[in-house]
C-alpha positions as CSV (number, residue, x, y, z in Angstrom):
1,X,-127.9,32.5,71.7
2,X,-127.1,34.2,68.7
3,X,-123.9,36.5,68.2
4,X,-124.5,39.4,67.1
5,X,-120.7,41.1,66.9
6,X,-119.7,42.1,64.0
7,X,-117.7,39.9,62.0
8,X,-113.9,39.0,62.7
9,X,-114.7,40.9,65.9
10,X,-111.9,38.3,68.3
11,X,-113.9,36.9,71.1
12,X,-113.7,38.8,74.7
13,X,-111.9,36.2,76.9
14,X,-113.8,36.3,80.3
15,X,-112.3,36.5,83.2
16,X,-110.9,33.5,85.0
17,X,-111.1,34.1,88.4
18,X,-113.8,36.9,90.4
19,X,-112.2,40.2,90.6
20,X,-110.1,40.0,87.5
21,X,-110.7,41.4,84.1
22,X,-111.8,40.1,81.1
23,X,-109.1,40.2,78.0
24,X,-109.3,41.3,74.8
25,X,-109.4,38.6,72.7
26,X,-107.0,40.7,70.2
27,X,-104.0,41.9,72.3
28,X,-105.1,39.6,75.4
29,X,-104.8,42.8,77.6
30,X,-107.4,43.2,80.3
31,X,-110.5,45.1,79.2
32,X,-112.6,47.9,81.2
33,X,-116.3,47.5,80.6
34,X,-118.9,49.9,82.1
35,X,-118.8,52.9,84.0
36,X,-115.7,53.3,86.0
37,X,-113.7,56.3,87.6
38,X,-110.6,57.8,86.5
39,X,-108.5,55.9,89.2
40,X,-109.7,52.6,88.0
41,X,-108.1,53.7,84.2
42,X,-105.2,55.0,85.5
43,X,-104.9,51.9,87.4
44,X,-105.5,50.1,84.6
45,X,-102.8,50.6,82.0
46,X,-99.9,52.2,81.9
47,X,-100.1,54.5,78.6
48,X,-103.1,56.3,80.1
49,X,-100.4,56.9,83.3
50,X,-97.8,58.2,81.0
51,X,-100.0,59.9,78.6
52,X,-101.6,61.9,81.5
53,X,-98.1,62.9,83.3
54,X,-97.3,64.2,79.3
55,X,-100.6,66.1,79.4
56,X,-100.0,70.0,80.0
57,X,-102.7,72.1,80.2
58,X,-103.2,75.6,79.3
59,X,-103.9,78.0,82.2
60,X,-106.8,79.3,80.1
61,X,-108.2,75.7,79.5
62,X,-107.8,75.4,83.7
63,X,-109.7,78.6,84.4
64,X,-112.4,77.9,81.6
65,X,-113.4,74.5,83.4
66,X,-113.5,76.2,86.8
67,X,-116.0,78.6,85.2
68,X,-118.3,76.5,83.8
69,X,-121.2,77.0,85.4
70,X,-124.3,75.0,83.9
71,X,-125.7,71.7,84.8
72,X,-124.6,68.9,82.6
73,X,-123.7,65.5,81.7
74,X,-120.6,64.4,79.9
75,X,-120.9,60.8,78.9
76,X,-117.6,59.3,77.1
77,X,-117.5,56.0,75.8
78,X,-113.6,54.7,75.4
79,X,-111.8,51.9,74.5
80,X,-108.8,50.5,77.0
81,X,-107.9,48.7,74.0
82,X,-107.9,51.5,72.0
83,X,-105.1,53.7,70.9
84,X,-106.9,57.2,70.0
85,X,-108.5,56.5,73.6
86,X,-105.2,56.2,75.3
87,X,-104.4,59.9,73.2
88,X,-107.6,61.9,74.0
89,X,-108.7,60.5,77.2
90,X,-106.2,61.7,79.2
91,X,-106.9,65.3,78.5
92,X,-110.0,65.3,80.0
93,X,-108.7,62.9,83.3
94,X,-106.4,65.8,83.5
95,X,-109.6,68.4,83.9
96,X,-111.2,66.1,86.3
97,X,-108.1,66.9,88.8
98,X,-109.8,69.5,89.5
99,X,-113.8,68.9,90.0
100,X,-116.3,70.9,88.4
101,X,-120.0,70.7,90.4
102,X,-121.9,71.1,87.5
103,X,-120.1,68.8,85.2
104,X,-121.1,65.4,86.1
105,X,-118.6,62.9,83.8
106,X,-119.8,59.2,83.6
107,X,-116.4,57.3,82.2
108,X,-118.1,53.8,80.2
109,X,-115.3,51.4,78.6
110,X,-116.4,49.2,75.7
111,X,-115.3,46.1,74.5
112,X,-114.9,46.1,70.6
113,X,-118.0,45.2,69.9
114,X,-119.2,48.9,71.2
115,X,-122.1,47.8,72.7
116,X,-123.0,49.7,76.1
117,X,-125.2,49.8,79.5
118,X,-128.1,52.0,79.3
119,X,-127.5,53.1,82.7
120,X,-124.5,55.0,82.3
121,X,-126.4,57.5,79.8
122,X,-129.0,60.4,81.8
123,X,-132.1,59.6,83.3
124,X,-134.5,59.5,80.0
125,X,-132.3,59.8,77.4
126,X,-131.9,57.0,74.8
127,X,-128.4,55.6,74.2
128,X,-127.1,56.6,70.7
129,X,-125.2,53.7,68.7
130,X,-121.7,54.4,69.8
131,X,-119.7,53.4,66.4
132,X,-116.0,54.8,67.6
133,X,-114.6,55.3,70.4
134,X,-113.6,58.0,72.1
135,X,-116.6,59.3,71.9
136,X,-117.8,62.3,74.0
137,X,-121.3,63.2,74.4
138,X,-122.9,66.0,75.9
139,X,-126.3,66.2,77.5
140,X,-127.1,69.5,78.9
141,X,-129.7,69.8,81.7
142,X,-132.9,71.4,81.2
143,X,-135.5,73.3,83.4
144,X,-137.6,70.6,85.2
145,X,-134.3,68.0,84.9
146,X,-134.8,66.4,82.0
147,X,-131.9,66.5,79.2
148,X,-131.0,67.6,76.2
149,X,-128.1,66.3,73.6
150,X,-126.0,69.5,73.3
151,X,-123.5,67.8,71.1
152,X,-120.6,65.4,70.8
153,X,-116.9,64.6,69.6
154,X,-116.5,61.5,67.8
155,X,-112.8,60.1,68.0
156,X,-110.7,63.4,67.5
157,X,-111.0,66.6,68.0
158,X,-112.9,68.6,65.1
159,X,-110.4,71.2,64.1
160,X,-107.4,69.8,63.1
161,X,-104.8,70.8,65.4
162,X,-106.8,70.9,68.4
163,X,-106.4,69.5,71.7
164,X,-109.5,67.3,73.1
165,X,-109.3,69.8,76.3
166,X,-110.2,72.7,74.2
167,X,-112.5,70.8,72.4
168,X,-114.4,69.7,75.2
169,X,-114.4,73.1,76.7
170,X,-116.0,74.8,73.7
171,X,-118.5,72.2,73.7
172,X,-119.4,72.6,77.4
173,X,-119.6,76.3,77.3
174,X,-121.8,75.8,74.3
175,X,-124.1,73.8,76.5
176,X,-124.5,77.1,78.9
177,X,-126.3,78.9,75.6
178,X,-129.1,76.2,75.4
């Protein structure tokens, strides 16, 4: 078998018994790998917990998600290990309190290595090398449902200052003019 992680990358410690977790092999933490709900990282540790009860969003942020209105596919790639996804995450988990039918979010935790299953990405669509995490990407859906990359947020918000709610808003209603 040959290993293909990137150097000094600490080996994932595989879980011991069936239903547990595999660790980091870093802080020795259990890991979330795959797709998995917002319950199961809330669950999961307890500075996405905090973080989220911290999160306060703007009434404007709350009234833009419950107006968007075209077909789509947020797929975010994260870290539990991983301290800017512990920040930024928990933006969006607070969005999701309230559901949006059109915006369909597939939650994928990553090991260090970064490597991901194919089937958390759209129907089609080839999965892009994910070199950070968070990162947020955005398939809009086209006429005859196939999909279309409408953008993406690698790590941080892109204008300095900005929360990831707002971000991720502006990049979902940009998806509505494709």
């Amino acid at each position: 078998m040959i290993d293909d992680r990137p150097p000094g990358l600490p080996p994932m410690i595989q879980a011991a018994k069936p239903g547990e977790l595999a660790r980091d092999g870093k802080d020795r933490q259990p890991i979330l790998l795959g797709t998995c709900a917002p319950e199961d990282i809330l669950r999961h540790r307890e500075i996405f917990r905090a973080n989220l009860a911290r999160t306060d969003l703007k009434t404007e942020w709350k009234t833009r998600w419950k107006a968007l209105d075209s077909p789509c596919v947020l797929v975010v790639v994260f870290g539990s290990w991983c301290g800017d996804s512990h920040r930024e995450l928990p933006d969006l988990l607070a969005l999701m309190k309230d559901p949006n039918p059109f915006v369909e979010v597939r939650l994928v935790g990553v090991y260090r290595d970064k490597k991901v299953d194919a089937a958390a990405w759209p129907k089609g669509v080839a999965v892009p090398v994910v070199e950070k995490v968070p990162t947020f990407w955005l398939y809009a859906q086209q006429p005859g449902g196939g999909y279309r990359l409408a953008g993406s947020i690698v790590e941080n918000p892109p204008v300095k200052g900005q929360r990831m709610a707002e971000a991720l808003l502006d990049l979902l209603e940009k998806a509505r003019l494709l």
